[in-house]
N, CA, C and O atoms as CSV, one atom per row, in Angstrom:
chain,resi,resn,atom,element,x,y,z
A,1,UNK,N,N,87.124,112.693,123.547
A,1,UNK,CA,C,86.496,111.405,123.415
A,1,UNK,C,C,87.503,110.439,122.797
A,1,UNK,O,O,87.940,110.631,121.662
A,2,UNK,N,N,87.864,109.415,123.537
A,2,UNK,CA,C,88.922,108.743,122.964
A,2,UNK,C,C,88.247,107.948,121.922
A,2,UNK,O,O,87.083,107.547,121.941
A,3,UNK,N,N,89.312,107.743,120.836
A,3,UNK,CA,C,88.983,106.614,119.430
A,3,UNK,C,C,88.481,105.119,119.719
A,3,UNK,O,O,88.968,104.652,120.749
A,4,UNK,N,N,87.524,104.189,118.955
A,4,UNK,CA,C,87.457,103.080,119.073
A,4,UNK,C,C,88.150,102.714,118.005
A,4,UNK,O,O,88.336,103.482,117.060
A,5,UNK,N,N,88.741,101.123,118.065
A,5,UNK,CA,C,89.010,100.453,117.328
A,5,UNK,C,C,88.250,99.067,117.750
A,5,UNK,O,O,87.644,98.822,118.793
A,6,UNK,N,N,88.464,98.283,116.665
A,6,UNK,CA,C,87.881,96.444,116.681
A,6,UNK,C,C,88.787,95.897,117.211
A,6,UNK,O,O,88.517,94.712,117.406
A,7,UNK,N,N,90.147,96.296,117.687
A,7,UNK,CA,C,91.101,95.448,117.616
A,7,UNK,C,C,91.318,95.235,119.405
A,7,UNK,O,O,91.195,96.249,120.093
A,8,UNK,N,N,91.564,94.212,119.934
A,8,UNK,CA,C,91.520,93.887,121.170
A,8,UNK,C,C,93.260,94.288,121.743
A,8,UNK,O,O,93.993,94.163,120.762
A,9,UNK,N,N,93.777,94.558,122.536
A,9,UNK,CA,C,95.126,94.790,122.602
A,9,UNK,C,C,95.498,93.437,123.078
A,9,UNK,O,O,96.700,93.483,123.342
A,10,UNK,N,N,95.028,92.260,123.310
A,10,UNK,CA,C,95.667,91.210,123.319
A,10,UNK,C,C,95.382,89.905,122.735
A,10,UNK,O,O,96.174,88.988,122.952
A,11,UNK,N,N,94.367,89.716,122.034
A,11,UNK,CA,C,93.877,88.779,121.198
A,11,UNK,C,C,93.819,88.750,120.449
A,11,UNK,O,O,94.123,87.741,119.813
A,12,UNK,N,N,93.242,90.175,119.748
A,12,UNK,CA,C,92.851,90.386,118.310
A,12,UNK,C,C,91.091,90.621,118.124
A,12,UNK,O,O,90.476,90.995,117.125
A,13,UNK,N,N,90.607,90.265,119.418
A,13,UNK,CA,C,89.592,89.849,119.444
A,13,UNK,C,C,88.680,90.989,118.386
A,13,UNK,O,O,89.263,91.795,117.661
A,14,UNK,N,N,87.296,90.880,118.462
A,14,UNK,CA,C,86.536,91.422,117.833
A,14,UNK,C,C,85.641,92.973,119.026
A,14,UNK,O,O,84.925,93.923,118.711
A,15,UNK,N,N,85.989,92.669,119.872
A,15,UNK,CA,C,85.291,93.710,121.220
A,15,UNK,C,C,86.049,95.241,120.965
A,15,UNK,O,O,87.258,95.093,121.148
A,16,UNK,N,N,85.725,96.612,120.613
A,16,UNK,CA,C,86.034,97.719,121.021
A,16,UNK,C,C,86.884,97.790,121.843
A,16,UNK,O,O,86.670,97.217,122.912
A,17,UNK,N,N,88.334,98.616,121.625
A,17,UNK,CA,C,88.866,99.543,122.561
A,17,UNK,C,C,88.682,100.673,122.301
A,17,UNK,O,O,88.152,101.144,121.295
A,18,UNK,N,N,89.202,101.303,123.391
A,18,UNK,CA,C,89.210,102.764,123.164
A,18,UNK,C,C,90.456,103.425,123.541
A,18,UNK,O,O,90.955,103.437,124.666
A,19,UNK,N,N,90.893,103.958,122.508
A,19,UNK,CA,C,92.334,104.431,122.877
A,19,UNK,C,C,92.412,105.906,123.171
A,19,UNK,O,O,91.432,106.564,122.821
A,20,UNK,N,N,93.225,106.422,123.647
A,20,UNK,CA,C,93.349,107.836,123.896
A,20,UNK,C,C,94.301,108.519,123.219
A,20,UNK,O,O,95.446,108.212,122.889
A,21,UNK,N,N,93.642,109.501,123.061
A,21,UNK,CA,C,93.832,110.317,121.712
A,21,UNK,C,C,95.053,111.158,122.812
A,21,UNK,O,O,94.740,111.537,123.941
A,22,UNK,N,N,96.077,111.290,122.376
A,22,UNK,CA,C,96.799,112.069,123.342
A,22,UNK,C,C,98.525,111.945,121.832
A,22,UNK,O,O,99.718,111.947,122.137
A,23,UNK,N,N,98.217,111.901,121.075
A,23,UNK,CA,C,99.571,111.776,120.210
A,23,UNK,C,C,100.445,110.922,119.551
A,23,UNK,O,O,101.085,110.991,118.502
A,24,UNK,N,N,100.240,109.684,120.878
A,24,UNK,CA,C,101.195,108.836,120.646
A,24,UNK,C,C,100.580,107.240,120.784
A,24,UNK,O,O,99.824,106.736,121.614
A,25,UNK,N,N,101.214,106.731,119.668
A,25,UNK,CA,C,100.014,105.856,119.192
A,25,UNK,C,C,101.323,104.238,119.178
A,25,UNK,O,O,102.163,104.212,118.278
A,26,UNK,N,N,101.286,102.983,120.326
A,26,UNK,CA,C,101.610,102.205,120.153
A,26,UNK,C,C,101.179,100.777,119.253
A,26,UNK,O,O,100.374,99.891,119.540
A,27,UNK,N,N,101.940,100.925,118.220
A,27,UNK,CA,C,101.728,99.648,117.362
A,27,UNK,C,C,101.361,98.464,117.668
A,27,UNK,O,O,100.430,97.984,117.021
A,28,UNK,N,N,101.921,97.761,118.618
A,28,UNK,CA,C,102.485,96.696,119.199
A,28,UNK,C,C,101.203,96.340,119.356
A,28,UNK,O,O,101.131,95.113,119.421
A,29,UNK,N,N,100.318,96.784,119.433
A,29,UNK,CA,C,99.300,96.170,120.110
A,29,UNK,C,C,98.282,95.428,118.868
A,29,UNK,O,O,97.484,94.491,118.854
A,30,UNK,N,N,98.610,96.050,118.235
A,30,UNK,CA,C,97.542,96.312,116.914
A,30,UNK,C,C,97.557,94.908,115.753
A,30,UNK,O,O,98.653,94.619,115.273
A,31,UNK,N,N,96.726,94.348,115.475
A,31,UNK,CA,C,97.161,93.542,113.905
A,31,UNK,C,C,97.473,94.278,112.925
A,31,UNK,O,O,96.817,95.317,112.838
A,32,UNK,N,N,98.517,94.037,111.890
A,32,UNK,CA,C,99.111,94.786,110.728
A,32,UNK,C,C,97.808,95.185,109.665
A,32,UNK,O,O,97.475,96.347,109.430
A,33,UNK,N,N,97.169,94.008,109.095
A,33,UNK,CA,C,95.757,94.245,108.533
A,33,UNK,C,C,94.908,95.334,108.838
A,33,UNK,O,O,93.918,95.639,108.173
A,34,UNK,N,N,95.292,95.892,109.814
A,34,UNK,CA,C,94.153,96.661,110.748
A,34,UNK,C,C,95.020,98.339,110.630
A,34,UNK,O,O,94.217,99.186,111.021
A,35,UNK,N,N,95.791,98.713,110.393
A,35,UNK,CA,C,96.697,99.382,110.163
A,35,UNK,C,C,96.203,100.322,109.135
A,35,UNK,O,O,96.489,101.493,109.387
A,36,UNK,N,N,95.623,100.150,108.180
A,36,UNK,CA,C,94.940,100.380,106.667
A,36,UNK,C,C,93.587,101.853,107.170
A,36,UNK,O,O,93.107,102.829,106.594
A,37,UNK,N,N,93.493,101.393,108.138
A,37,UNK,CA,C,91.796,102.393,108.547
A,37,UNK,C,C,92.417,103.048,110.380
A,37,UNK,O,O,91.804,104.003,110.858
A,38,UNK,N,N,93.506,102.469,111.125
A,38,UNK,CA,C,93.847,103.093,112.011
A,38,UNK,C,C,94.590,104.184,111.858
A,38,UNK,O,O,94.440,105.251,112.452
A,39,UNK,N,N,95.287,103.952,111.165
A,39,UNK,CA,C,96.708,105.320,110.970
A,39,UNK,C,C,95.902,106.493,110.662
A,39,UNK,O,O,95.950,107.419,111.471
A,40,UNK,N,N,94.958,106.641,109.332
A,40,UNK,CA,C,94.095,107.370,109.300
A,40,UNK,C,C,93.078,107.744,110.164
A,40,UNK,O,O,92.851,108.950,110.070
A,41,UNK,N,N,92.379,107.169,110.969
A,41,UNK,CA,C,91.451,107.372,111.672
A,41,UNK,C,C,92.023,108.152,112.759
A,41,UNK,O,O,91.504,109.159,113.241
A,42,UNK,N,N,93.296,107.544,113.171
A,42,UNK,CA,C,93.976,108.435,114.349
A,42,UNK,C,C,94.876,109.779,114.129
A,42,UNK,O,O,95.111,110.632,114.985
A,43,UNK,N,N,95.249,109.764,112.996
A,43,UNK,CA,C,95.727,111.185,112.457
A,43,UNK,C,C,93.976,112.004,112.758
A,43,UNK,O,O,93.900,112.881,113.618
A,44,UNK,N,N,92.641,111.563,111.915
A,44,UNK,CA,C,91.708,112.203,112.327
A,44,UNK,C,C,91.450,112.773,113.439
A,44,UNK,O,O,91.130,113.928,113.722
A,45,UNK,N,N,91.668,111.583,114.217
A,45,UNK,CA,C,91.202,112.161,115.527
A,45,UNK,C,C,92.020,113.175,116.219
A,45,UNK,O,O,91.571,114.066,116.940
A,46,UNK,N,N,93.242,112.967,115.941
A,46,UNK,CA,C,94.673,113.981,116.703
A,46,UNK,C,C,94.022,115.364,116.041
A,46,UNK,O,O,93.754,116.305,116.788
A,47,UNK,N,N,93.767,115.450,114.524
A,47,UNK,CA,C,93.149,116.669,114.304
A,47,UNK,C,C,92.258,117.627,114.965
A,47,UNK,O,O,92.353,118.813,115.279
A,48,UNK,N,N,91.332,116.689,115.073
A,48,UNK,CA,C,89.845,116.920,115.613
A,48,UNK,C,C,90.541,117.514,117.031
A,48,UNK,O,O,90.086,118.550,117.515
A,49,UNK,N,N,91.511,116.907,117.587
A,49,UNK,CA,C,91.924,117.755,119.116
A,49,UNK,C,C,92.819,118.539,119.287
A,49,UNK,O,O,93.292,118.840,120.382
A,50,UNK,N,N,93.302,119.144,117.747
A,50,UNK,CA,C,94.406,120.066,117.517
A,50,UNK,C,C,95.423,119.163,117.951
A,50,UNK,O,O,95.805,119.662,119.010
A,51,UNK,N,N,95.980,118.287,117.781
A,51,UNK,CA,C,97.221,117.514,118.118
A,51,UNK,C,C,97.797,117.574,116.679
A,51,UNK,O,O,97.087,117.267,115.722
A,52,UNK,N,N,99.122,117.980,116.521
A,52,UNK,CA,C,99.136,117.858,115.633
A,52,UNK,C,C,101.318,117.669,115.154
A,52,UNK,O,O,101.993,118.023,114.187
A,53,UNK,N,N,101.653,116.892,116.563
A,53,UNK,CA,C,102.935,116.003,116.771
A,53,UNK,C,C,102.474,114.990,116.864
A,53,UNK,O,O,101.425,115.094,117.501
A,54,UNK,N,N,102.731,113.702,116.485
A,54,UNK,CA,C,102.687,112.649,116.883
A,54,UNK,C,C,103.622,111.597,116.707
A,54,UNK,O,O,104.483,111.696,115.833
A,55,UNK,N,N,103.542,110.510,117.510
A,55,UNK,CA,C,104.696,109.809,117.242
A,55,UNK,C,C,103.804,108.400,117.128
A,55,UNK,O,O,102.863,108.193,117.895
A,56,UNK,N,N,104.225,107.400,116.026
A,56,UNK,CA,C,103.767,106.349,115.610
A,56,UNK,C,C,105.153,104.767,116.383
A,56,UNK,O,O,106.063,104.361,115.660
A,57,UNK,N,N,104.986,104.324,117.523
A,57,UNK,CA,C,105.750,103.606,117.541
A,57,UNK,C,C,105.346,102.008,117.083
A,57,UNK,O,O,104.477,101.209,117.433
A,58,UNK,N,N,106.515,102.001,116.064
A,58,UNK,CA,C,106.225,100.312,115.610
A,58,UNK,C,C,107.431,99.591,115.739
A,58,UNK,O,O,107.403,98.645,114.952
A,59,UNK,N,N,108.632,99.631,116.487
A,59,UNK,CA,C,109.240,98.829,116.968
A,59,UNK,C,C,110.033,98.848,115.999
A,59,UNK,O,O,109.495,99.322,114.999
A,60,UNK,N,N,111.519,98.413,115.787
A,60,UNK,CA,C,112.420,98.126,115.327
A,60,UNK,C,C,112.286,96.777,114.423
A,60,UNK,O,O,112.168,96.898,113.204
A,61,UNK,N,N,112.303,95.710,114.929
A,61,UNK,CA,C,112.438,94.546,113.770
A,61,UNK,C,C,112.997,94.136,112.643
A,61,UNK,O,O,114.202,94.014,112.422
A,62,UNK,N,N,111.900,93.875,111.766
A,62,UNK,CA,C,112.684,93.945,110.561
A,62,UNK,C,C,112.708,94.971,109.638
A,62,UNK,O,O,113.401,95.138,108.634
A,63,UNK,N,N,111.523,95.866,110.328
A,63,UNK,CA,C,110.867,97.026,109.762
A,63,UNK,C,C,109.652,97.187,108.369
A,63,UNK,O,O,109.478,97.923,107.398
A,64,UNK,N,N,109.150,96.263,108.865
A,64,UNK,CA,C,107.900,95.893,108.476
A,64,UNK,C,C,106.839,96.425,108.233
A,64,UNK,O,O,106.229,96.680,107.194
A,65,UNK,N,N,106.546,96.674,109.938
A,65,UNK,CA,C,105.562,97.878,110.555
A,65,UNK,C,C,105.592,99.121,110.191
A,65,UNK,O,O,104.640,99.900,110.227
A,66,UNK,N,N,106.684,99.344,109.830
A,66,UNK,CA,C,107.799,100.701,110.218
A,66,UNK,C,C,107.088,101.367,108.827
A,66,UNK,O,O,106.413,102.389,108.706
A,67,UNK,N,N,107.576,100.240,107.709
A,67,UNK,CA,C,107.420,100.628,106.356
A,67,UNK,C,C,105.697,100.933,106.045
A,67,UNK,O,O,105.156,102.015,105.818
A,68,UNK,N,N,105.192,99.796,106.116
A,68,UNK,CA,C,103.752,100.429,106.233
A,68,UNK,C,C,103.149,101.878,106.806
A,68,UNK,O,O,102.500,102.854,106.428
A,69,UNK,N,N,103.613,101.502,107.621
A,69,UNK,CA,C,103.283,103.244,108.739
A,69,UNK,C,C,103.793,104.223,107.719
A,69,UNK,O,O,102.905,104.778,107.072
A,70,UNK,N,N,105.102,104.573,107.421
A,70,UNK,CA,C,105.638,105.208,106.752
A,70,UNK,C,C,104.605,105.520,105.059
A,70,UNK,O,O,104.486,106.626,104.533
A,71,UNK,N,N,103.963,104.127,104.496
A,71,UNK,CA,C,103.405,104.504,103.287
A,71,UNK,C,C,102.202,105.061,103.447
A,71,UNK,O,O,101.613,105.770,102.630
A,72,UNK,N,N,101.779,104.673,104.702
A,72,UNK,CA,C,99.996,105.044,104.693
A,72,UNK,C,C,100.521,107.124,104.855
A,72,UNK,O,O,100.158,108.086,104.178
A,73,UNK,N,N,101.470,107.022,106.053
A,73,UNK,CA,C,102.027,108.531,106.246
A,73,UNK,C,C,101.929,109.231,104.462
A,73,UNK,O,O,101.141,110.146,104.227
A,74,UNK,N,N,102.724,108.714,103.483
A,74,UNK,CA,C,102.977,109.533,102.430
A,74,UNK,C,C,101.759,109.727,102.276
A,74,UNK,O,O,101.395,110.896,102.400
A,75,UNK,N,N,100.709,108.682,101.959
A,75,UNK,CA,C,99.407,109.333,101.307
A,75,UNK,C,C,98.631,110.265,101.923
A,75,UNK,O,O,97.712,110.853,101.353
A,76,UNK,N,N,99.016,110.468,103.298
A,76,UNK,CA,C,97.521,111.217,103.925
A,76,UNK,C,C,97.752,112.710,103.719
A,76,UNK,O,O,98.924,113.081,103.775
A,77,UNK,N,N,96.736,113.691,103.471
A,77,UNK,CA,C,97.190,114.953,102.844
A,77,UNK,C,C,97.123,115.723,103.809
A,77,UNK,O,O,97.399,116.891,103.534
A,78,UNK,N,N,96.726,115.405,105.357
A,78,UNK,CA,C,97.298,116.003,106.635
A,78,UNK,C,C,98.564,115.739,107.071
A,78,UNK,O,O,98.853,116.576,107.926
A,79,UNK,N,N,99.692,114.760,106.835
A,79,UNK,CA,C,101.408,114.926,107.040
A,79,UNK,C,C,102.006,116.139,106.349
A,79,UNK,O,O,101.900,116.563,105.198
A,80,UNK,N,N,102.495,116.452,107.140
A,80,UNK,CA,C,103.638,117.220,106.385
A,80,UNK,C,C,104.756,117.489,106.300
A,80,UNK,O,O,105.506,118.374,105.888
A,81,UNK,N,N,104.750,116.138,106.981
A,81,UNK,CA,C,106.744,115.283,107.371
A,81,UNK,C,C,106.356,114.415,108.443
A,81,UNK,O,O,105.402,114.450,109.221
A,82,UNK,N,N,107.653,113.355,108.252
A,82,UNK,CA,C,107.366,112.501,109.511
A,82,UNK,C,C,109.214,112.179,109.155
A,82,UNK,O,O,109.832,112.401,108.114
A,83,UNK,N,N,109.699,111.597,110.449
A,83,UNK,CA,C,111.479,111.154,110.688
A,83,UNK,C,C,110.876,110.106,111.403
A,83,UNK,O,O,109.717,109.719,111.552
A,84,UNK,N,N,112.322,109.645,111.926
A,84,UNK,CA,C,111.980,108.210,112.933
A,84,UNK,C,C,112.677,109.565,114.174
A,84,UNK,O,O,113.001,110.752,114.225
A,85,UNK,N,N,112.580,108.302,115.010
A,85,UNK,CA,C,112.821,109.315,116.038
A,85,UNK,C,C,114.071,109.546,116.722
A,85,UNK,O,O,114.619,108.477,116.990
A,86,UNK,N,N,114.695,110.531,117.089
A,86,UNK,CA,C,115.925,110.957,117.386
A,86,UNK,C,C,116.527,110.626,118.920
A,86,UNK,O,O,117.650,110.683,119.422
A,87,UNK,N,N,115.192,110.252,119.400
A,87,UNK,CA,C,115.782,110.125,121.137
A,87,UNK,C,C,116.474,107.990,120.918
A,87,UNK,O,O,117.156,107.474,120.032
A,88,UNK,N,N,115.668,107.229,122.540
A,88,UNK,CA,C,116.717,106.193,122.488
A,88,UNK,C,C,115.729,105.386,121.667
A,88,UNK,O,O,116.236,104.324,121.306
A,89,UNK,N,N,114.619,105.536,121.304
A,89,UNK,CA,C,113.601,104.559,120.509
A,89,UNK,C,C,114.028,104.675,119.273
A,89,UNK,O,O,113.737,103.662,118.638
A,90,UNK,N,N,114.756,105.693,118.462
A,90,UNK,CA,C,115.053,105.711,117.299
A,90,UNK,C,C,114.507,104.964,116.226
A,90,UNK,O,O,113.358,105.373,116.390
A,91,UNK,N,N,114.436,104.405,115.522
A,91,UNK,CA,C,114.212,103.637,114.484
A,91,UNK,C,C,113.127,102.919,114.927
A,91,UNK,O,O,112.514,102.341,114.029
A,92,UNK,N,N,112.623,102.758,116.270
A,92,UNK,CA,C,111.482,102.221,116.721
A,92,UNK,C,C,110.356,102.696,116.663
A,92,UNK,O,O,109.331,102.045,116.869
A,93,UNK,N,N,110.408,104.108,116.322
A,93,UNK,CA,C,109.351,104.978,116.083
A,93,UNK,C,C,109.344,106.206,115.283
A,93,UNK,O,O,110.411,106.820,115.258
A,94,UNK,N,N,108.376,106.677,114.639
A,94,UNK,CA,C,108.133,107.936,113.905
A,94,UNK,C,C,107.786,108.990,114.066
A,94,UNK,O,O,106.563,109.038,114.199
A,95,UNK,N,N,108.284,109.950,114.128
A,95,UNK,CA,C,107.698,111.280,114.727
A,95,UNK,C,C,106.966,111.849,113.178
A,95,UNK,O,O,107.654,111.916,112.159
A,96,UNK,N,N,105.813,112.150,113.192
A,96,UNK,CA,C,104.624,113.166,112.613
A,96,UNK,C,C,104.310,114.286,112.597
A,96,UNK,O,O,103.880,114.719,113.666
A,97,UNK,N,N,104.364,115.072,111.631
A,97,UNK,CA,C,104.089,116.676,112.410
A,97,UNK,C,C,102.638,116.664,110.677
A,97,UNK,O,O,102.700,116.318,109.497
A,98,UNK,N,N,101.723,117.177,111.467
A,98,UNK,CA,C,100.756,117.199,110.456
A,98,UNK,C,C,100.519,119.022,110.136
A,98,UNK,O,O,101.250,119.932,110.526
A,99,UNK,N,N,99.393,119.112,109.398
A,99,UNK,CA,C,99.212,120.728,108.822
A,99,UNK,C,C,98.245,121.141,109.324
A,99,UNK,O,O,97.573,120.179,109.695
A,100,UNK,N,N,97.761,122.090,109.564
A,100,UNK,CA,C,96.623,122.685,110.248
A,100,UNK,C,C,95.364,122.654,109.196
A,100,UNK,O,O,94.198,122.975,109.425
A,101,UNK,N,N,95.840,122.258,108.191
A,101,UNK,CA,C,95.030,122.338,106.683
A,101,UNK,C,C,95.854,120.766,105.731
A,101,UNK,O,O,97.014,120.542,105.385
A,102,UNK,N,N,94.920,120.196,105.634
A,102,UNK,CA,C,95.633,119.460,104.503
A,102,UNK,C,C,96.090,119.716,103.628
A,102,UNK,O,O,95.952,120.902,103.332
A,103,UNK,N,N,96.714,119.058,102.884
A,103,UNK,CA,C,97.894,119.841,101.715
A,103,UNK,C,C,97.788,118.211,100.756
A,103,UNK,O,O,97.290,117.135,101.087
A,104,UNK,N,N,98.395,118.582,99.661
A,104,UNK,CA,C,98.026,117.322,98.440
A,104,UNK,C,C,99.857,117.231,98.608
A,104,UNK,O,O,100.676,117.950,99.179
A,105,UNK,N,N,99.952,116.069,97.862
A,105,UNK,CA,C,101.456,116.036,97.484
A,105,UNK,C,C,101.746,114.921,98.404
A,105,UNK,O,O,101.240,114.939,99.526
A,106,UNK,N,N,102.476,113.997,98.053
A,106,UNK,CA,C,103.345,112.940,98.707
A,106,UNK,C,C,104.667,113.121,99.801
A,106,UNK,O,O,105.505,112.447,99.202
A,107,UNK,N,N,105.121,113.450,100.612
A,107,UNK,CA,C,106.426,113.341,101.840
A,107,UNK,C,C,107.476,112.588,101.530
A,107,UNK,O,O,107.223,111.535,100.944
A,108,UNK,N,N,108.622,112.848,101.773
A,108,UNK,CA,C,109.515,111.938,101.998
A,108,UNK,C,C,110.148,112.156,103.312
A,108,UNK,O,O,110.545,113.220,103.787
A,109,UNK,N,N,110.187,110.561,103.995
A,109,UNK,CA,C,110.876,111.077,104.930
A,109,UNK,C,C,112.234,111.446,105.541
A,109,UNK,O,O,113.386,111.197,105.185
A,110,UNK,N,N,111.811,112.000,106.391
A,110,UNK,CA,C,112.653,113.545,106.907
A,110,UNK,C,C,113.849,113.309,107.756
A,110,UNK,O,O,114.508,114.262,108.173
């Protein structure tokens, strides 16, 4: 069952999407504000379907996105490492590897 969010992928609007739960989760689409209850919600859901690689792409920039993603990552007690990524997106995105069990303790990344 794919995830809803409030967030419209091109307005912002207020109408439901539904994204698909499949790992890999593009930023770009998203308002930053909105970031706070997605990162979590979608680590949930990757759980809920045994997914448990994922890659967070938020684009290069100024690294903005990047950093946020990265703090909400330390707190959640399902990470249990995350890098940026090694192929040509590099620094554009984060690779995730979560625990089959949550675990307490803060990450650094990898």
């Amino acid at each position: 069952m794919p995830m809803k969010t409030d967030v419209d992928k091109q307005d912002y609007s207020d109408e439901p999407v539904e994204l698909p739960i499949n790992g890999i989760l593009d930023l770009h689409t998203f308002h930053p504000s909105d970031l706070g209850d997605l990162i979590p919600d979608y680590i949930e859901a990757c759980l809920e379907k045994d997914i448990y690689s994922l890659r967070f792409i938020h684009g290069k920039g100024r690294g903005v996105l990047r950093r946020s993603v990265h703090a909400l990552l330390d707190r959640h007690p399902a990470v249990s490492g995350y890098s940026l990524a090694g192929d040509r997106s590099s620094w554009g995105a984060t690779l995730v590897t979560l625990s089959r069990k949550p675990n307490s303790g803060s990450r650094q990344p990898g």
